[in-house]
CHARMM internal coordinates of N, CA and C (Angstrom, degrees):
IC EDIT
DIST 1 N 1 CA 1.4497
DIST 1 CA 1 C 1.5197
ANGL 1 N 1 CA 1 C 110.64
DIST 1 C 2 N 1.1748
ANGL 1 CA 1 C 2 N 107.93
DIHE 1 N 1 CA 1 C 2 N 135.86
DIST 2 N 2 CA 1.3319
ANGL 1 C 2 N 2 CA 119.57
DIHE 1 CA 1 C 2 N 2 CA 174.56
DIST 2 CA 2 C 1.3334
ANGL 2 N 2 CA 2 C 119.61
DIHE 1 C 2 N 2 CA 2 C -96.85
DIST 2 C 3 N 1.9717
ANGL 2 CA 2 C 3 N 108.54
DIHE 2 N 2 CA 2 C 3 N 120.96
DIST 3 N 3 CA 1.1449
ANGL 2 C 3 N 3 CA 108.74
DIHE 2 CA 2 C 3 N 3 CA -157.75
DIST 3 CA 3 C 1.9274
ANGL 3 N 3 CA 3 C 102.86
DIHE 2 C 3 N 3 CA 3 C -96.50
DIST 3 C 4 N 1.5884
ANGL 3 CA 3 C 4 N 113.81
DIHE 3 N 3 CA 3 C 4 N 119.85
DIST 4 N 4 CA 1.8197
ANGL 3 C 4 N 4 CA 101.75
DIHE 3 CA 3 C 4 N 4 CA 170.82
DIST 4 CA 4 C 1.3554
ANGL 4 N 4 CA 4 C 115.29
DIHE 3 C 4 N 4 CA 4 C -68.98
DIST 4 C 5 N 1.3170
ANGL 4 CA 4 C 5 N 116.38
DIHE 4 N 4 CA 4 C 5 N 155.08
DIST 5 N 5 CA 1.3266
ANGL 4 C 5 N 5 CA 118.14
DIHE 4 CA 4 C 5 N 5 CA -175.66
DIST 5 CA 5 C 1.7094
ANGL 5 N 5 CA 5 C 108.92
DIHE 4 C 5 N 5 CA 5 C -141.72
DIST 5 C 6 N 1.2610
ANGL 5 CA 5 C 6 N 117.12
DIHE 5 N 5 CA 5 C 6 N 109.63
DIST 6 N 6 CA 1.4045
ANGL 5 C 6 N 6 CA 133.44
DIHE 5 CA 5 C 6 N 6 CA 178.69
DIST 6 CA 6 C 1.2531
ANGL 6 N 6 CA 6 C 124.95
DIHE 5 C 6 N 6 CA 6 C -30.28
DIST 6 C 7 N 1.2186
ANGL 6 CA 6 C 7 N 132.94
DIHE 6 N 6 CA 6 C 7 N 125.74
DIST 7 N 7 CA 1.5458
ANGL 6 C 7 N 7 CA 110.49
DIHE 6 CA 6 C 7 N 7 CA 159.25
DIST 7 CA 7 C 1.4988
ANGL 7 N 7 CA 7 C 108.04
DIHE 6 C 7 N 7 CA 7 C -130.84
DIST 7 C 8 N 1.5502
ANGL 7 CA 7 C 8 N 119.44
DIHE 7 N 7 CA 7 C 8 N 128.74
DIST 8 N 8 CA 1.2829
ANGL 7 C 8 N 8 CA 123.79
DIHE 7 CA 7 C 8 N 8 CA -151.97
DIST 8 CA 8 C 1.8541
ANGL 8 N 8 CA 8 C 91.39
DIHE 7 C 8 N 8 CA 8 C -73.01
DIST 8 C 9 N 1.5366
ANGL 8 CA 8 C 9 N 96.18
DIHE 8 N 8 CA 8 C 9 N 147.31
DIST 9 N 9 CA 1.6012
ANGL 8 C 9 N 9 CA 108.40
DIHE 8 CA 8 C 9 N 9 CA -176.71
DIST 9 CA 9 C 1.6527
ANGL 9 N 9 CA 9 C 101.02
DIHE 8 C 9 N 9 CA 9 C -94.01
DIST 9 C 10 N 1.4010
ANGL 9 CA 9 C 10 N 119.99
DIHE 9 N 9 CA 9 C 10 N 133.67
DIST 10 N 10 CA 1.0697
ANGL 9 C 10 N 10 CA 119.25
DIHE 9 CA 9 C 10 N 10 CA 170.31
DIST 10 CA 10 C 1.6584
ANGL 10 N 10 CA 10 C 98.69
DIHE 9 C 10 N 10 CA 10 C -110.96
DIST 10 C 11 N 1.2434
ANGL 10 CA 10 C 11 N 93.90
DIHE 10 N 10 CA 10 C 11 N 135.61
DIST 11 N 11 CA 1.6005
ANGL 10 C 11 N 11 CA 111.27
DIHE 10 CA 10 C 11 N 11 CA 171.29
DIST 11 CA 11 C 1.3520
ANGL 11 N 11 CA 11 C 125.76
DIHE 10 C 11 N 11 CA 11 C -138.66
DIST 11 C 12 N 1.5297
ANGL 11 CA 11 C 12 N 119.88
DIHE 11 N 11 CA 11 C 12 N 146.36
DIST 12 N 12 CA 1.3040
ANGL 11 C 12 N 12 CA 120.85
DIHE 11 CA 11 C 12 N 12 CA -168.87
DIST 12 CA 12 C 1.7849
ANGL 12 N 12 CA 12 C 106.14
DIHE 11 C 12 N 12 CA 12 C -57.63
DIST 12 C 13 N 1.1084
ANGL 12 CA 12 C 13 N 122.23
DIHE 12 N 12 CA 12 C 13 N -23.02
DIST 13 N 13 CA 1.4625
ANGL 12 C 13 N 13 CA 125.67
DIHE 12 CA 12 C 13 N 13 CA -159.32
DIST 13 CA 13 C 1.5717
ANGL 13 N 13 CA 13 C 116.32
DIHE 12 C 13 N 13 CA 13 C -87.34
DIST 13 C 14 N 1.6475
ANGL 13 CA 13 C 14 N 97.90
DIHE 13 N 13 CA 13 C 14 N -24.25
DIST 14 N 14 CA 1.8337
ANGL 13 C 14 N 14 CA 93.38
DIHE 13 CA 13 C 14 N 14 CA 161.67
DIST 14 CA 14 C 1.1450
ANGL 14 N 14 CA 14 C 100.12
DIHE 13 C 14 N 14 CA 14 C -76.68
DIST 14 C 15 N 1.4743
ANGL 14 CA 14 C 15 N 143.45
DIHE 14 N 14 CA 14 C 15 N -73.12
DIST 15 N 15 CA 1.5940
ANGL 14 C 15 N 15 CA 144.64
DIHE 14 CA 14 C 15 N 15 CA -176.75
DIST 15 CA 15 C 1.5125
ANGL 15 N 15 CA 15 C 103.48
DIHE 14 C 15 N 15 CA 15 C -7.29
DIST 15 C 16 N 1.6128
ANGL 15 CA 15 C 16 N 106.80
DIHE 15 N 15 CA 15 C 16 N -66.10
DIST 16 N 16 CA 1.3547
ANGL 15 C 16 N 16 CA 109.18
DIHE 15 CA 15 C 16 N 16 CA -166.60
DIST 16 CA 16 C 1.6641
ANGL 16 N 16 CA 16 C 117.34
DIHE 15 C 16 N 16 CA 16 C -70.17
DIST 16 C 17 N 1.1609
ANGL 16 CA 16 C 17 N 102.10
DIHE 16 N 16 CA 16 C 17 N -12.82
DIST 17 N 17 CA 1.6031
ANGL 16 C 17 N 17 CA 111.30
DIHE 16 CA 16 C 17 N 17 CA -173.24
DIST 17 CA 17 C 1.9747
ANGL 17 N 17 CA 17 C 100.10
DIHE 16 C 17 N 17 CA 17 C -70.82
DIST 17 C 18 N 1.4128
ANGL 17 CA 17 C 18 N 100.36
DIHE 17 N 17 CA 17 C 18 N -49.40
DIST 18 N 18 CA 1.3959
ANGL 17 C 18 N 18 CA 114.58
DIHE 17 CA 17 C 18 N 18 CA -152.48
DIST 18 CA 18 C 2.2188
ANGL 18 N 18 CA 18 C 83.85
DIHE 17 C 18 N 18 CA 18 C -74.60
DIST 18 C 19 N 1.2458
ANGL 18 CA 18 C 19 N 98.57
DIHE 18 N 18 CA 18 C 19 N 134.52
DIST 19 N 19 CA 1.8913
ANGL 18 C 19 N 19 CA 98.81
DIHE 18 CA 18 C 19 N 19 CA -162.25
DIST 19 CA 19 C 2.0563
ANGL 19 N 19 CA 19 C 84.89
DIHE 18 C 19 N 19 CA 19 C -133.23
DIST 19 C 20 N 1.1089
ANGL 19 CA 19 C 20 N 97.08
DIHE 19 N 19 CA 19 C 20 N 167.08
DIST 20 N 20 CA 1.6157
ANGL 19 C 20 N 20 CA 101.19
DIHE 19 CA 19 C 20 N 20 CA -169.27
DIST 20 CA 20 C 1.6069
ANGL 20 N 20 CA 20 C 87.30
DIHE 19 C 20 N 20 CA 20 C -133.37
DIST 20 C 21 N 1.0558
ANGL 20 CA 20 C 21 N 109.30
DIHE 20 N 20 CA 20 C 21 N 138.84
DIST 21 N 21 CA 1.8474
ANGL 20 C 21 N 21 CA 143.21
DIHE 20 CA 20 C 21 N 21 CA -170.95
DIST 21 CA 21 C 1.9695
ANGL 21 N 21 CA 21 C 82.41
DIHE 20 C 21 N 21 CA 21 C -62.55
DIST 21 C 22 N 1.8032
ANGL 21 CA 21 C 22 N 108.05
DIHE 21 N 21 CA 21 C 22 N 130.21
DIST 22 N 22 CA 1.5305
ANGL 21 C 22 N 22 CA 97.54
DIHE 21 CA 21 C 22 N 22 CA 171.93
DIST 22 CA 22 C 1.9102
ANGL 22 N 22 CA 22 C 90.81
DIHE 21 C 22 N 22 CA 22 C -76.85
DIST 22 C 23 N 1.5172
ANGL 22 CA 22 C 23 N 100.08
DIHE 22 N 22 CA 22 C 23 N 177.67
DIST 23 N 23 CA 0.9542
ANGL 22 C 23 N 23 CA 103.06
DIHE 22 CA 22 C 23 N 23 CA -179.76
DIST 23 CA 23 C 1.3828
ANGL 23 N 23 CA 23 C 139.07
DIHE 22 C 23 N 23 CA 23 C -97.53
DIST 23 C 24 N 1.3837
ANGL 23 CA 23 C 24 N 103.36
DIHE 23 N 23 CA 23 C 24 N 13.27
DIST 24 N 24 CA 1.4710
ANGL 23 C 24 N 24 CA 122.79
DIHE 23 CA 23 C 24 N 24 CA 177.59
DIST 24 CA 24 C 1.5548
ANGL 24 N 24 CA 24 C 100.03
DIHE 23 C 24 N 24 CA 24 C -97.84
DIST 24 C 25 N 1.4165
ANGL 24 CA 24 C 25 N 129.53
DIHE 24 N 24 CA 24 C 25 N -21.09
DIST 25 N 25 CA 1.4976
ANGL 24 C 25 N 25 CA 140.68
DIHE 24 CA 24 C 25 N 25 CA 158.80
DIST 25 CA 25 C 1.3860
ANGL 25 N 25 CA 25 C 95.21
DIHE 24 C 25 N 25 CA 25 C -57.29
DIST 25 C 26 N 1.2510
ANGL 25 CA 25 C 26 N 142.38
DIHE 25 N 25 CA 25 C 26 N -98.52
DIST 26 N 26 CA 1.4351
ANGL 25 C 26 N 26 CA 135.47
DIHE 25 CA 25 C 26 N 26 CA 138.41
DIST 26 CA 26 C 1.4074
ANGL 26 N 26 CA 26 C 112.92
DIHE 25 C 26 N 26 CA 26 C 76.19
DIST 26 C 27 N 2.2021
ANGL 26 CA 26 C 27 N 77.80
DIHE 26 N 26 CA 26 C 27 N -107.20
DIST 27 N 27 CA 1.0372
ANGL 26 C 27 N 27 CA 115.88
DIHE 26 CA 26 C 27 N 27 CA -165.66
DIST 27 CA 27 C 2.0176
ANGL 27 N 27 CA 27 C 110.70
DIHE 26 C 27 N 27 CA 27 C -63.10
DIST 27 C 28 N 1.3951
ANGL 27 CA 27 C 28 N 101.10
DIHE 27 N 27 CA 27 C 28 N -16.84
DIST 28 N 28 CA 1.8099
ANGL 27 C 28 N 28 CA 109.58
DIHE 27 CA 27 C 28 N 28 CA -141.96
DIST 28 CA 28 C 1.6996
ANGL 28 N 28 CA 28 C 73.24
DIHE 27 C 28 N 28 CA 28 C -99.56
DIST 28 C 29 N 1.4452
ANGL 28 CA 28 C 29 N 128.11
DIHE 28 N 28 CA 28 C 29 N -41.99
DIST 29 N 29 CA 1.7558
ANGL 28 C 29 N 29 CA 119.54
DIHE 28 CA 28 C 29 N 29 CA -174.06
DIST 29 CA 29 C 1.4394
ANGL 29 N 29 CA 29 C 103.93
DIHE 28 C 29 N 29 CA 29 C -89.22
DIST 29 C 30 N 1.0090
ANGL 29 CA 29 C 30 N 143.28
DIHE 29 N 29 CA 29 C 30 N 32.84
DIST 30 N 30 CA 1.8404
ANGL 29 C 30 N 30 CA 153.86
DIHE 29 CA 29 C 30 N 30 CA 165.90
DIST 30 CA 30 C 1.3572
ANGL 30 N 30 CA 30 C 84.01
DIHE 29 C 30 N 30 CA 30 C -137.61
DIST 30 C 31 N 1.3603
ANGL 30 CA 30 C 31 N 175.00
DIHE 30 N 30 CA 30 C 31 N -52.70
DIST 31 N 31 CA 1.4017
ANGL 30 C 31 N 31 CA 135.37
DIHE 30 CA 30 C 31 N 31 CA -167.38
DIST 31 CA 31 C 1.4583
ANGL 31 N 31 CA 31 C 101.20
DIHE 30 C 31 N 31 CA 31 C -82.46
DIST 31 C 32 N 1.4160
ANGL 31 CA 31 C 32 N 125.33
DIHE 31 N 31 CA 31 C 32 N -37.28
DIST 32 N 32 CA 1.6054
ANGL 31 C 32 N 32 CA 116.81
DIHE 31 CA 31 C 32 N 32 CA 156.93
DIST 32 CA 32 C 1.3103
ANGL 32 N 32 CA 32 C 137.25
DIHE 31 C 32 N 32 CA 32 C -24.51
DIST 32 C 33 N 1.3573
ANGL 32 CA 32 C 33 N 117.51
DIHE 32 N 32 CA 32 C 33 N -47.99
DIST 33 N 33 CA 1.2098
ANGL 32 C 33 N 33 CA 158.45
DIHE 32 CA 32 C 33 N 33 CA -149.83
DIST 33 CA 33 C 1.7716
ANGL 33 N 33 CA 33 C 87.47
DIHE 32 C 33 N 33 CA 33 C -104.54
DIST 33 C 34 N 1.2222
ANGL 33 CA 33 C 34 N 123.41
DIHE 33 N 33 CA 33 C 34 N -81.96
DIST 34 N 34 CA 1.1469
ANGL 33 C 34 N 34 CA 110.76
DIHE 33 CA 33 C 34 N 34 CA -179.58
DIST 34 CA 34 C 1.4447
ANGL 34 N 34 CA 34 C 136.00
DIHE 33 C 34 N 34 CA 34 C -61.63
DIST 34 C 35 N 1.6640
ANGL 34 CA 34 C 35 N 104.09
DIHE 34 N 34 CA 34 C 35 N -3.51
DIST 35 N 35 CA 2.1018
ANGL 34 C 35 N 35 CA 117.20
DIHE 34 CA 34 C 35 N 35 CA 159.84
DIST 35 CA 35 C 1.3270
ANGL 35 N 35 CA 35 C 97.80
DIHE 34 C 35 N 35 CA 35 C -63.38
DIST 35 C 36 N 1.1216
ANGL 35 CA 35 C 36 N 111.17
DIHE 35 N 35 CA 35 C 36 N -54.61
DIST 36 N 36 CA 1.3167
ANGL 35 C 36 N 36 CA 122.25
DIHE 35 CA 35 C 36 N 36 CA -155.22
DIST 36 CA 36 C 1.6603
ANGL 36 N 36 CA 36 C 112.80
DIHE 35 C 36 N 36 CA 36 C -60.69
DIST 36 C 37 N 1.4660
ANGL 36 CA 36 C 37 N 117.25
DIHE 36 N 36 CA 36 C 37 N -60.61
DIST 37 N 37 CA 1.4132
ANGL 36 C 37 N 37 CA 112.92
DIHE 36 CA 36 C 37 N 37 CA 136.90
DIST 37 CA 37 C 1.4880
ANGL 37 N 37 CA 37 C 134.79
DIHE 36 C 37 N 37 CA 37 C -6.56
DIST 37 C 38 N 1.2978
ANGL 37 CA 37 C 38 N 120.87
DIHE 37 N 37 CA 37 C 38 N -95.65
DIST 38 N 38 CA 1.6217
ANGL 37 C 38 N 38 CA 144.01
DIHE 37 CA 37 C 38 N 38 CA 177.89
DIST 38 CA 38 C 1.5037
ANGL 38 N 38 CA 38 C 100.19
DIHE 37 C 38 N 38 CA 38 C -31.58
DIST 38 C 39 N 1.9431
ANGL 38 CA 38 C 39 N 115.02
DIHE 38 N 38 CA 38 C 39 N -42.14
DIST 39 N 39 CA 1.4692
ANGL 38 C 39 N 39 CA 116.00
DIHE 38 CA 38 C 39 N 39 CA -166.17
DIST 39 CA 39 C 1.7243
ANGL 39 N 39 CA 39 C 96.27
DIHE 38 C 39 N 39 CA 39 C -74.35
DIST 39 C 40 N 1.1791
ANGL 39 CA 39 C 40 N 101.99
DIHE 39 N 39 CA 39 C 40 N -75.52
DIST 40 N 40 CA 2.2226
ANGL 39 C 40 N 40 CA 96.61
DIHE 39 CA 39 C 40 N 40 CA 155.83
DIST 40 CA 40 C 1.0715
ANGL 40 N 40 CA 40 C 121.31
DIHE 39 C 40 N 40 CA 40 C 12.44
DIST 40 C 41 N 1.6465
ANGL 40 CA 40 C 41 N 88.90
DIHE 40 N 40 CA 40 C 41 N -83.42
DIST 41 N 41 CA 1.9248
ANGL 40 C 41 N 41 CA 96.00
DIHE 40 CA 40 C 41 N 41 CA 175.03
DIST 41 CA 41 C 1.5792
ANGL 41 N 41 CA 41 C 129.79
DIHE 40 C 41 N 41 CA 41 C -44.54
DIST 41 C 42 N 1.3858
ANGL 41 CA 41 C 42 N 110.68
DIHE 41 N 41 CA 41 C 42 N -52.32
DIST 42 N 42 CA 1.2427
ANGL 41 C 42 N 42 CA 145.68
DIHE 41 CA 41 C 42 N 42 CA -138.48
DIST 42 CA 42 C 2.0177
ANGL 42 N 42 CA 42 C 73.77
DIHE 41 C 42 N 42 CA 42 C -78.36
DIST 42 C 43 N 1.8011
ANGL 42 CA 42 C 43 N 110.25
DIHE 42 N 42 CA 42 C 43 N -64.68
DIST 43 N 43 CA 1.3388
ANGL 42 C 43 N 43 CA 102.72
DIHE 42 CA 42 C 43 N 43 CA -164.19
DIST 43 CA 43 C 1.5731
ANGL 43 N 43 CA 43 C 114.17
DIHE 42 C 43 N 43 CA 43 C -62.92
DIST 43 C 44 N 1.1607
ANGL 43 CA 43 C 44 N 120.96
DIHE 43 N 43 CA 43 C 44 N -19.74
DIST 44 N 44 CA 2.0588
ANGL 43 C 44 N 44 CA 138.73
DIHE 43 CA 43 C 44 N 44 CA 168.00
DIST 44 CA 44 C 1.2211
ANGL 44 N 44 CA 44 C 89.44
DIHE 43 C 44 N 44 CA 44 C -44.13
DIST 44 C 45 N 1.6898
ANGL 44 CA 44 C 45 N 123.84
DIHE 44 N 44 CA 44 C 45 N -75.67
DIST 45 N 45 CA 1.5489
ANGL 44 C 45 N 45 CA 137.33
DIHE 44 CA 44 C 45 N 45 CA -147.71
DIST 45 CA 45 C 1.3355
ANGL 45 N 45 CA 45 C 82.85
DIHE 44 C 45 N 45 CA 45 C -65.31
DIST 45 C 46 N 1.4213
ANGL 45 CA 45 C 46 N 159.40
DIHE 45 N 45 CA 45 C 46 N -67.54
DIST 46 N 46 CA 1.7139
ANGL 45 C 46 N 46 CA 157.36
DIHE 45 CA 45 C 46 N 46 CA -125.69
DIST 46 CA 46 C 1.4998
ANGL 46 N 46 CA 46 C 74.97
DIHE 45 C 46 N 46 CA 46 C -71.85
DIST 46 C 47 N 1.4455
ANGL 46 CA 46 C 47 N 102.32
DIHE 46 N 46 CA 46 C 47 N -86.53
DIST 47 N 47 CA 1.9128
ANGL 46 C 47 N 47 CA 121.93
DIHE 46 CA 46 C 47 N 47 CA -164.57
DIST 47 CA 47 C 1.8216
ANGL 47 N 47 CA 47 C 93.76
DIHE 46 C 47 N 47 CA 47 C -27.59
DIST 47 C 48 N 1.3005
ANGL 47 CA 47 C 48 N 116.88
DIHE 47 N 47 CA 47 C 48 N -60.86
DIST 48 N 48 CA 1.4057
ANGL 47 C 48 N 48 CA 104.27
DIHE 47 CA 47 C 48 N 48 CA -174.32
DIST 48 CA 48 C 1.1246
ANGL 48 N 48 CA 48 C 134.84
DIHE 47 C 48 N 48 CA 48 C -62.71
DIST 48 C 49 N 1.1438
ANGL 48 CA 48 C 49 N 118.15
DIHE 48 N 48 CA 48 C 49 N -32.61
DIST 49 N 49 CA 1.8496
ANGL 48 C 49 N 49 CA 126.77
DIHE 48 CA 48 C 49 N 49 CA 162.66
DIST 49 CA 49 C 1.3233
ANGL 49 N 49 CA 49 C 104.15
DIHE 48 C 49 N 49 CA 49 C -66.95
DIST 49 C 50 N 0.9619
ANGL 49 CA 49 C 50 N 141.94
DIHE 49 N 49 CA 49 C 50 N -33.03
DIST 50 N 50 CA 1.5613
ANGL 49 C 50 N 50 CA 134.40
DIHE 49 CA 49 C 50 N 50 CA -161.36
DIST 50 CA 50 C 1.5020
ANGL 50 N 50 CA 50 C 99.30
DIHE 49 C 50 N 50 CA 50 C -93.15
DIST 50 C 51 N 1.7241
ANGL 50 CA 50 C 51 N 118.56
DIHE 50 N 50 CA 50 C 51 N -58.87
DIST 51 N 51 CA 1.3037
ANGL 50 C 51 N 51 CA 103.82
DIHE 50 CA 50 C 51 N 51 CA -179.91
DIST 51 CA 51 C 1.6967
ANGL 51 N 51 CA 51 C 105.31
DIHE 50 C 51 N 51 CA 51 C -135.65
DIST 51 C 52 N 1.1392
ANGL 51 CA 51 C 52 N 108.73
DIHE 51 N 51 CA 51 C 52 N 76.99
DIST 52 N 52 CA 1.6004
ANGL 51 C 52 N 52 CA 126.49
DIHE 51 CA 51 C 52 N 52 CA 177.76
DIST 52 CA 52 C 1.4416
ANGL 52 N 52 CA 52 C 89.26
DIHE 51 C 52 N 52 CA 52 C -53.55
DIST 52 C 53 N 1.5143
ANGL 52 CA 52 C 53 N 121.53
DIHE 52 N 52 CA 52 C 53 N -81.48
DIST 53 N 53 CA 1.4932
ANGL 52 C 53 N 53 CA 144.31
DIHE 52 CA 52 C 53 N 53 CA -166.82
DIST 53 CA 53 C 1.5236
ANGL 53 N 53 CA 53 C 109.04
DIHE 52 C 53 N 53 CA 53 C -22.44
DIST 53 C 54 N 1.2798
ANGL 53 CA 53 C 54 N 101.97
DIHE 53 N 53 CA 53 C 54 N -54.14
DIST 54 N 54 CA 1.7822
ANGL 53 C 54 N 54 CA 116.55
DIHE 53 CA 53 C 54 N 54 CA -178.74
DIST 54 CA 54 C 1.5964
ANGL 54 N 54 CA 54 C 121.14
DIHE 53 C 54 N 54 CA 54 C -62.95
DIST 54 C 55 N 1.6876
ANGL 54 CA 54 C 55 N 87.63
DIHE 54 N 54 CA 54 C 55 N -57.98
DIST 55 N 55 CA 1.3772
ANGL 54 C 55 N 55 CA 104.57
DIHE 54 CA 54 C 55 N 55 CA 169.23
DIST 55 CA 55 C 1.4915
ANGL 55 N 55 CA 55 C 114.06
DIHE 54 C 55 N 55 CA 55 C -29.62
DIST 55 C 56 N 1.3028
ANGL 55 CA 55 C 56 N 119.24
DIHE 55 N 55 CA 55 C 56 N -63.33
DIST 56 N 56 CA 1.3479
ANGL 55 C 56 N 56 CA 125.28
DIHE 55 CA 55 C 56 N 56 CA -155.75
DIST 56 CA 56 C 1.2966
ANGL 56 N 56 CA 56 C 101.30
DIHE 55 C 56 N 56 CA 56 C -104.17
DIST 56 C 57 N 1.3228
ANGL 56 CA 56 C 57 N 120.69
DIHE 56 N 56 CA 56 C 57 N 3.73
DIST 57 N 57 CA 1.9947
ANGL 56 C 57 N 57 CA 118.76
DIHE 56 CA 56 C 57 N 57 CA 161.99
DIST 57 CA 57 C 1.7625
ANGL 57 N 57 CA 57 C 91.70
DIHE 56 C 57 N 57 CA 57 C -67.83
DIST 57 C 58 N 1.2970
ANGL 57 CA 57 C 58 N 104.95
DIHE 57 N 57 CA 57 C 58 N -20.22
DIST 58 N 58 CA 2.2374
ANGL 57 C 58 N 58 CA 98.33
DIHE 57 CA 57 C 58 N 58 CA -153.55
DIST 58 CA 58 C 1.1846
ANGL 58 N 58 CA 58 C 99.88
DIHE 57 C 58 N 58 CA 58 C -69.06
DIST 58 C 59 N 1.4819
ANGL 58 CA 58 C 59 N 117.45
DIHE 58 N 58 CA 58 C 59 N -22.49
DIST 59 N 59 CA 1.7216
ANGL 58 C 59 N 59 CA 105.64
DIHE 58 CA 58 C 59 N 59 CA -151.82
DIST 59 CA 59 C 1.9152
ANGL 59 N 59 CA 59 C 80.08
DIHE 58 C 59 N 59 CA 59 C -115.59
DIST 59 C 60 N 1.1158
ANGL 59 CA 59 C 60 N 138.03
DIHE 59 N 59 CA 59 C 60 N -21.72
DIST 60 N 60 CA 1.5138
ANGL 59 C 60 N 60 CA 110.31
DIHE 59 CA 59 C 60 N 60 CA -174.26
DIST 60 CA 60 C 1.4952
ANGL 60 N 60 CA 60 C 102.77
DIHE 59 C 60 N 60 CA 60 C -61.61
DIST 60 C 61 N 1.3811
ANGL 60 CA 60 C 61 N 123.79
DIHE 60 N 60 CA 60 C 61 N 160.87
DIST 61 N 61 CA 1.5476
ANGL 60 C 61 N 61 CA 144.74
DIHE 60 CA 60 C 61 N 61 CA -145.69
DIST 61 CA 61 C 1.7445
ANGL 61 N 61 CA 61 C 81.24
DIHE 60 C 61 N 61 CA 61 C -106.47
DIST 61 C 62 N 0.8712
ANGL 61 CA 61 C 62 N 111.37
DIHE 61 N 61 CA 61 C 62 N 163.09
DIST 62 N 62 CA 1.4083
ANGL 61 C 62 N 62 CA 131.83
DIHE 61 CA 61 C 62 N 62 CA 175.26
DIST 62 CA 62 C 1.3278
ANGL 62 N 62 CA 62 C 120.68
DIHE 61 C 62 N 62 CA 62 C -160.04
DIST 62 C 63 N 1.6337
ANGL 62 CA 62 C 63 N 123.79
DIHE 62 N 62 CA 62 C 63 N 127.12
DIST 63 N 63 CA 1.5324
ANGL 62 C 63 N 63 CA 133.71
DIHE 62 CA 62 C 63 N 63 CA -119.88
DIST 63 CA 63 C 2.0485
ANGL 63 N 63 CA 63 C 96.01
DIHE 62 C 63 N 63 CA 63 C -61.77
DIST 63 C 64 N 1.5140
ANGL 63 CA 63 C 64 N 90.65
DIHE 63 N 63 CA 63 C 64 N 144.28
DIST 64 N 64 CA 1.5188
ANGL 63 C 64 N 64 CA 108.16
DIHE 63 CA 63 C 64 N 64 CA -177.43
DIST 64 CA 64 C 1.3923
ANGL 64 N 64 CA 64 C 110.77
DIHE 63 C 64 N 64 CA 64 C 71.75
DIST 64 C 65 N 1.4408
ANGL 64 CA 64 C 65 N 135.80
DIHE 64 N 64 CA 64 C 65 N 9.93
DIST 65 N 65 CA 0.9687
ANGL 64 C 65 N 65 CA 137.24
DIHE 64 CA 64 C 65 N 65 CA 157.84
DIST 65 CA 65 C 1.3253
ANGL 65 N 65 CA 65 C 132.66
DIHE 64 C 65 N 65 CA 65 C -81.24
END
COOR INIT
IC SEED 1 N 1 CA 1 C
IC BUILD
């Protein structure tokens, strides 16, 4: 039996397919990205001033846990 054996085709038309983000696209979805963040934080810090105490009763272990 005769075994075929592949040889991957390179063509100009995947190259051109595959396109790179300009960089003002970039720049404009990372300051997005980083609102989005800061607001995260911002709602952590509320929850923590208001109920720090609780917060951190949730995670101590309690026996056989």
């Amino acid at each position: 039996m005769a075994q075929e054996q592949k040889q991957p085709r390179r063509s100009s038309e995947t190259e051109e397919a595959v396109e790179t983000a300009p960089e003002t696209d970039v720049a404009e979805r990372k300051g997005t990205i980083d609102a989005d963040v800061d607001d995260i934080l911002d709602e952590i810090d509320d929850v923590l001033e208001t109920n720090a105490e609780d917060f951190v009763k949730s995670f101590i272990q309690k026996g056989g846990q």
